[in-house]
N, C-alpha and C positions, 0 to 999 in steps of 0.2 A: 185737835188731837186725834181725831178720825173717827170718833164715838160717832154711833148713828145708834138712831131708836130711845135715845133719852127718853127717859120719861118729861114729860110737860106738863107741868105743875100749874096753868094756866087753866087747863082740859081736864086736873082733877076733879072728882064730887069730894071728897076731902082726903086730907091728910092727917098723918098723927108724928105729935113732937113730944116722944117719952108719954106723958099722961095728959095731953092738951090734944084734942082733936077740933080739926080745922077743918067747916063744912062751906062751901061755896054756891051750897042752892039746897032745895028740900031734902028730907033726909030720911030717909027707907027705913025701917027697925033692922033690913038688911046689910044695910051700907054701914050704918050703925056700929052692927055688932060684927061686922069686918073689919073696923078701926078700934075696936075694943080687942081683940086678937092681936093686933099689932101693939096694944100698949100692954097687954101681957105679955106680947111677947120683950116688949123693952124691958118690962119687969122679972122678969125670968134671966135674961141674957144680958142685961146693960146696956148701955147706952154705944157705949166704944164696940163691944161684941155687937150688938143688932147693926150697926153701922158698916163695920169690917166684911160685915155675914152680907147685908143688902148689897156693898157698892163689889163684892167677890160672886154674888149671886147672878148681879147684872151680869157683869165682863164675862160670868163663864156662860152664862144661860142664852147671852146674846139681845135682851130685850126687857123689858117690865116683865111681862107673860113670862118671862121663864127666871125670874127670883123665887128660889124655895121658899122665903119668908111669903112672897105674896101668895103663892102656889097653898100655902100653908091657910094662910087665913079666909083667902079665896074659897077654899075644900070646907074649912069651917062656918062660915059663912053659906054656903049650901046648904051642910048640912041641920042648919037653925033655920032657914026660911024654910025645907022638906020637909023638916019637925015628922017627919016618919018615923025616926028611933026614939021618940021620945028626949028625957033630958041627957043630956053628956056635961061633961066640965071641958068646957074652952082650957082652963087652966091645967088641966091634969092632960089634955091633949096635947099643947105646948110643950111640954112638960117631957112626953113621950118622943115627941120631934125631936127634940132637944137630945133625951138620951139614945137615941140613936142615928144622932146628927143627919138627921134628914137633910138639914142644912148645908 
């Protein structure tokens, strides 16, 4: 169909399906709590919406690296291994994405 830059699910450290994360080798408290973002964010948004939002994220972003979802949990994710601010809610961050359609 002419897609280039798939992601390759082979080459993931995991994934996540709704509230099931799927880890393919050790596992980071970071990597972790970047696949914990992503089941909030299914939780937050749905299943049909996290979907719609991820495969509209690729085609317009051009790549993995440029889906706002990952862009999202990736940033969150940062910011829990930098643990500089202290505690934040993952969920209340979602939450904020959301209402202002970062997405």
């Amino acid at each position: 169909m002419g897609f280039e830059s798939l992601p390759d699910f082979a080459l993931m450290a995991a994934v996540t399906f709704i509230d099931v994360i799927v880890v393919s080798g050790p596992c980071s408290e970071g990597l972790l709590f970047h696949e914990l973002v992503h089941a909030e964010q299914y939780r937050q948004l749905g299943v049909g919406r996290f979907a719609e939002l991820y495969v509209r994220g690729f085609l317009s972003g051009g790549s993995y690296d440029g889906i706002p979802l990952e862009v999202n949990a990736y940033s969150l994710a940062a910011r829990f291994e930098g643990r500089r601010e202290g505690h934040f809610s993952a969920e209340a961050e979602v939450s904020s994405w959301i209402r202002r359609r970062a997405f």
